[in-house]
N, C-alpha and C positions, 0 to 999 in steps of 0.2 A: 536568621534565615527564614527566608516564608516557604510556606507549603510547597508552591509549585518549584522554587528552587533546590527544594530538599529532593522533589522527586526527579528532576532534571538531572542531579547528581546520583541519585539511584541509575537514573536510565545510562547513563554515560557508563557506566560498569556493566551492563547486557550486551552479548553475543548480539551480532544483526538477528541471527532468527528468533530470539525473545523480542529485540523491538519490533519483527512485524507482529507477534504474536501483540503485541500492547499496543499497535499502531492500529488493530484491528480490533481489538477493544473497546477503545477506547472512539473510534468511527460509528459503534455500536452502539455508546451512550450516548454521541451526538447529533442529534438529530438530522442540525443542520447540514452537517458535513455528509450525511449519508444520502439525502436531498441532493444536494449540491456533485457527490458523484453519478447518482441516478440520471443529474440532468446532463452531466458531461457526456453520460456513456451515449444517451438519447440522442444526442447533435452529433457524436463523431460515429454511431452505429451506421456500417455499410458506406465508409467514405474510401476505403481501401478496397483494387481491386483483388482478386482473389490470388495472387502469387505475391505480391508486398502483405497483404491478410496471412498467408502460412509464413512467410520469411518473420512476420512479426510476431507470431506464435511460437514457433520455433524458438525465436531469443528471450520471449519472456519465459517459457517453459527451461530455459538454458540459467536463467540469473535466480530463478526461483530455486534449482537445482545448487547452484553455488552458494544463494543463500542459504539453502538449508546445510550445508556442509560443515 
């Protein structure tokens, strides 16, 4: 079994709210991927007008709430 397989079966055994805690880890060590959200956020910053903007805060603040339960 190789590394990444071994820890792929580690992760399969964590509660959702440890893999964000390791999803956000590990975003941390990567550069790229932390680059690559930056520019996401950059291009979809201010594309929602301000009532779909709270409606979609509202349900991330909602799934974030579930997730951590």
């Amino acid at each position: 079994m190789t590394l990444v397989e071994s820890i792929t079966n580690d992760l399969r055994e964590l509660p959702n709210s440890k893999l964000v805690e390791v999803a956000r880890m590990v975003r941390e060590l990567v550069p790229e991927a932390s680059r690559r959200q930056r520019e996401a956020l950059g291009k979809s910053f201010g594309c929602l007008d301000d009532e779909t903007a709270r409606v979609f805060e509202d349900a991330l603040a909602e799934s974030r709430h579930i997730s951590d339960s």
